[in-house]
C-alpha positions as CSV (number, residue, x, y, z in Angstrom):
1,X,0.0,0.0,0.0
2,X,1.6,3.5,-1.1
3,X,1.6,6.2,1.8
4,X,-1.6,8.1,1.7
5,X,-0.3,11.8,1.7
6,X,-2.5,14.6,3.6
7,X,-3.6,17.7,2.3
8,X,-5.0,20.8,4.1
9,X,-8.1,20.9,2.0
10,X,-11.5,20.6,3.9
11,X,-13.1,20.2,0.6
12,X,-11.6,19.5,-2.6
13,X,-13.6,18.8,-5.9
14,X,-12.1,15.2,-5.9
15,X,-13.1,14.4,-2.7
16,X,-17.0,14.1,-4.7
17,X,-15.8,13.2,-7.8
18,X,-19.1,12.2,-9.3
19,X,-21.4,14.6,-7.9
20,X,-19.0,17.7,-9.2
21,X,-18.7,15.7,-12.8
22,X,-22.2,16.2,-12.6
23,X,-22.4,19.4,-12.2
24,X,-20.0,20.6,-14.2
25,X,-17.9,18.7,-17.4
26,X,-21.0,15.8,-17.2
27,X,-23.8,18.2,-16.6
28,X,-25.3,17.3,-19.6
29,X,-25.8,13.9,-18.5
30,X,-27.0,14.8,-15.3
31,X,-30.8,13.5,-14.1
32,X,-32.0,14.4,-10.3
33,X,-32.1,17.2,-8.3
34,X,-29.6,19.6,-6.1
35,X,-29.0,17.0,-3.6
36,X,-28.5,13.7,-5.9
37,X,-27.7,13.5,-9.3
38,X,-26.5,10.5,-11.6
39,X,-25.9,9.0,-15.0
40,X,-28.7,7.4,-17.3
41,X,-28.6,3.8,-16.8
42,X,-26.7,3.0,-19.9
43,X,-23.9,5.6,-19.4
44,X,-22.4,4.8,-16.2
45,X,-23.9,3.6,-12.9
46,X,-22.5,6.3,-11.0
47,X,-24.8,8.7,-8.7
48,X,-23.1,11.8,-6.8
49,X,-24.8,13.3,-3.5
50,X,-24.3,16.9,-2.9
51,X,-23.0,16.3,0.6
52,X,-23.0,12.5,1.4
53,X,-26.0,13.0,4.1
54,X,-28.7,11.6,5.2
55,X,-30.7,13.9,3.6
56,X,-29.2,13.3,0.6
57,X,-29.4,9.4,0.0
58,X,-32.9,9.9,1.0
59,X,-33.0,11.9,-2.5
60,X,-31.4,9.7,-4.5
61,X,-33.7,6.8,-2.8
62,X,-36.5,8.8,-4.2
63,X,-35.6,9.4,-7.5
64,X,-34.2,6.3,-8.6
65,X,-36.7,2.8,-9.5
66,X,-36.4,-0.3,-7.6
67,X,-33.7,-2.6,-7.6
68,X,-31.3,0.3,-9.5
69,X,-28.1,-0.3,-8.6
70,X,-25.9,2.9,-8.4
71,X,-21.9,3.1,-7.4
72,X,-21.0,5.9,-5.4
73,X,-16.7,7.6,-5.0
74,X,-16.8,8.9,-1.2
75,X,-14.0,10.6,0.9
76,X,-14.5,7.9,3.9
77,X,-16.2,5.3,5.1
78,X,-19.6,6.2,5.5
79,X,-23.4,4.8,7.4
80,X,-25.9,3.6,4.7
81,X,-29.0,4.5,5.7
82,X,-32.0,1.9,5.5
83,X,-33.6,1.3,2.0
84,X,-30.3,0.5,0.4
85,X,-28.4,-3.0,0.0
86,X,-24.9,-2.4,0.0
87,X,-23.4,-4.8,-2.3
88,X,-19.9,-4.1,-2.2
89,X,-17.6,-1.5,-0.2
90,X,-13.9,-1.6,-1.4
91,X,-11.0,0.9,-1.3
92,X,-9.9,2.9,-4.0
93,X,-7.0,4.9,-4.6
94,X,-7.1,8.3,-6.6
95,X,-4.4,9.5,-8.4
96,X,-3.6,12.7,-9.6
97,X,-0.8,13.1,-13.2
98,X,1.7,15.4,-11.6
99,X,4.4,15.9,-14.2
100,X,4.5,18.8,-16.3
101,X,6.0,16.9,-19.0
102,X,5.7,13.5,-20.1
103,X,8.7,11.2,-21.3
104,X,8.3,10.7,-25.2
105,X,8.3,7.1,-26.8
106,X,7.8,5.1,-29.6
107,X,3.6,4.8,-29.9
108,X,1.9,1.9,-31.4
109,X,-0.6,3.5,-34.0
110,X,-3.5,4.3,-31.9
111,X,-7.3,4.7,-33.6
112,X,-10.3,7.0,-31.9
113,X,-12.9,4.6,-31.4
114,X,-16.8,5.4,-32.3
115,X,-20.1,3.6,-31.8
116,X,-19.4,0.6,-34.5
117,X,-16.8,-0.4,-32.0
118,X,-18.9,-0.4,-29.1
119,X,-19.2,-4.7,-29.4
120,X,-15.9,-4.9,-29.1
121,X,-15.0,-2.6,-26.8
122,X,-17.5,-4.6,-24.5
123,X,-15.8,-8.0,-25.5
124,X,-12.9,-6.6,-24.3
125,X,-14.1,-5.5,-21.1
126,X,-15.7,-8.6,-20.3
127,X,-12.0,-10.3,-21.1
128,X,-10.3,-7.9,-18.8
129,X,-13.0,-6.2,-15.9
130,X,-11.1,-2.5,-15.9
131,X,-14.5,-1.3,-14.5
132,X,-18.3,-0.3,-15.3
133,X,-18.2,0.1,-19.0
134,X,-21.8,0.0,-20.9
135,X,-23.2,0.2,-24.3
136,X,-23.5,3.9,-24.2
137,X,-20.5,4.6,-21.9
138,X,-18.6,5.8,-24.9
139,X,-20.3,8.9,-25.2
140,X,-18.2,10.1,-22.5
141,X,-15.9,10.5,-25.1
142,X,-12.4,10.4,-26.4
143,X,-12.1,6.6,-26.5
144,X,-9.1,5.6,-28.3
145,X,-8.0,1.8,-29.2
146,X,-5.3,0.0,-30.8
147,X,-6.1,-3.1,-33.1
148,X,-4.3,-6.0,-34.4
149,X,-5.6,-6.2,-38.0
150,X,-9.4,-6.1,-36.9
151,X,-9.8,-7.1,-34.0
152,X,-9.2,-4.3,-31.0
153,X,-6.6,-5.3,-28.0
154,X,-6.1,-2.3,-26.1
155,X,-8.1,0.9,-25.5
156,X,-8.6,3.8,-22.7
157,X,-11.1,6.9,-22.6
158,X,-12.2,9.5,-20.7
159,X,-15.1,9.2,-18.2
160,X,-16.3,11.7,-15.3
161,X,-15.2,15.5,-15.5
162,X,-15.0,17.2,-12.4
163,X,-13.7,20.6,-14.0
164,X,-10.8,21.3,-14.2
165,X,-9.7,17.4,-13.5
166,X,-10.8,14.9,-16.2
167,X,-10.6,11.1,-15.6
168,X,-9.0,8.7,-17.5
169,X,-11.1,5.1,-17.3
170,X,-11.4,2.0,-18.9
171,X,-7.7,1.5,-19.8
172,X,-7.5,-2.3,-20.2
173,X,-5.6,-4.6,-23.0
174,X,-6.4,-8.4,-24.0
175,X,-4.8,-10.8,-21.6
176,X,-2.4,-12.0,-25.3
177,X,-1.3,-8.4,-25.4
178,X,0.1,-7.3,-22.3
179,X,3.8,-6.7,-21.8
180,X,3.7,-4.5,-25.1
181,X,3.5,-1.0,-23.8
182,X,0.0,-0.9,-25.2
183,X,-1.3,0.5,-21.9
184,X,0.9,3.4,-21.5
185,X,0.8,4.4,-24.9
186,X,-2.7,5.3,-24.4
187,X,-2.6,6.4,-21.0
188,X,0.1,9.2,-22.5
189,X,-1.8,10.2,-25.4
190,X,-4.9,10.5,-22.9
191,X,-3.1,12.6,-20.6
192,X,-2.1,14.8,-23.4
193,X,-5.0,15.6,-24.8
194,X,-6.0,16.2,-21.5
195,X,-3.2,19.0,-21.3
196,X,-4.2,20.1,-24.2
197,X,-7.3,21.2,-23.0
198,X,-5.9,23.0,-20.0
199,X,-7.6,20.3,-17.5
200,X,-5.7,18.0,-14.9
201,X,-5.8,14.2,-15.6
202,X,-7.2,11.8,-13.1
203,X,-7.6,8.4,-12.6
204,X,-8.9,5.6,-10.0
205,X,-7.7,1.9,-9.1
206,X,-8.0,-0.6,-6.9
207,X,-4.8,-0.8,-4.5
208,X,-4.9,-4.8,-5.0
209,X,-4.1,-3.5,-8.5
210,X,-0.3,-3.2,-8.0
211,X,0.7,-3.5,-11.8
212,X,-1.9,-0.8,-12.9
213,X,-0.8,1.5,-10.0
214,X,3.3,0.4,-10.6
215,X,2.4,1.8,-14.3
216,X,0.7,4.7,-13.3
217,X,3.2,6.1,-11.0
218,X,5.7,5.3,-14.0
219,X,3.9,7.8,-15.8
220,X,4.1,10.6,-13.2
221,X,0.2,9.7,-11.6
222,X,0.9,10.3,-7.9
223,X,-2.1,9.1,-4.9
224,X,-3.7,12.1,-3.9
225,X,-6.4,10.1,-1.5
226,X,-7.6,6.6,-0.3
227,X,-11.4,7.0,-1.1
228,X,-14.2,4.2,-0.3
229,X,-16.2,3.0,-3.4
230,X,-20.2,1.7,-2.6
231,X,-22.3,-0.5,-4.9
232,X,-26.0,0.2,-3.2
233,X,-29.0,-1.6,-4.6
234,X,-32.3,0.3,-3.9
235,X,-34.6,-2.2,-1.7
């Protein structure tokens, strides 16, 4: 486990990742009210509460149908009220990209990826579980791929936009491919794009995940904070 380092912010925007994507780079995404919002059902499961209280899940356990599941990024561990199944409650690490510049290399050629790809970009996901990825989830945007001949092996995209941070998500390659760099060649031309549009890249992983995290802090990602993710089904 990496040391956690402290900051001296009381509130930071990625402390409630998904509720300030939601109100800001995802807005237009956004379905519920001022004290829980979340992604259509096909986008993302993710829900973000204004201020993780009471008050608030009692929102989202209004607006949302039965037996919705919805995955919620919080800054600690917190009491789920009654209503809700909690399904899963794991760590997760967020990483901040620190550098101002990044090491240049030798990239594999590397495609955008649209909607005709969207079969195999869920084959791949299934092969390799990087995370929530659905039939609409790349209309988040800016998912990018690498193919041998037809058939895609590698591929990473952008996902919740907590202005000015952007996170990159879904970075995953075929279990035949790995060891070829195919991973951080998109993970550096995400992160420059990302510069490109004067934002700060992002990222999440689980800290079981030690090659993924090994990689990222290769890259010049550095743990900002250990945050708790919740998979609730609504009773």
């Amino acid at each position: 486990m990496p040391v956690i380092p402290q900051n001296n912010f009381l509130e930071h925007l990625l402390d409630n990742p998904i509720w300030n994507a939601l109100n800001t780079g995802n807005a237009r995404l956004a379905q519920g009210n001022d004290h829980a919002r979340f992604f259509p059902e096909d986008f993302a499961g993710f829900a973000g509460l204004k201020n993780n209280s009471e008050r608030d899940f009692e929102a989202l356990w209004q607006l949302l149908p039965p037996k919705r599941t919805v995955v919620l990024f919080l800054p600690e561990v917190v009491r789920i009220p009654a209503g809700w199944t909690v399904t899963t409650v794991k760590d997760l690490l967020q990483l901040v990209f620190e550098q101002e510049e990044l090491i240049e290399s030798g990239e594999p050629q590397i495609q955008p990826l649209t909607a005709r790809h969207v079969p195999q970009m869920l084959k791949l996901v299934e092969a390799t579980n990087p995370g929530p990825f659905f039939q609409r989830t790349i209309e988040f945007g800016n998912y990018q791929g690498i193919f041998d001949g037809d058939t895609l092996v590698a591929m990473a995209g952008q996902r919740l936009q907590p202005r000015p941070y952007v996170e990159i998500s879904a970075v995953c390659t075929a279990p035949d491919y790995l060891k070829r760099g195919y991973a951080a060649a998109l993970l550096r031309q995400q992160i420059r794009a990302i510069k490109r549009a004067s934002a700060i890249p992002f990222l999440h992983v689980l800290p079981e995940n030690t090659a993924a995290l090994h990689l990222y802090e290769k890259l010049g990602f550095r743990t900002r904070k250990l945050m708790q993710v919740y998979v609730l089904e609504k009773q």
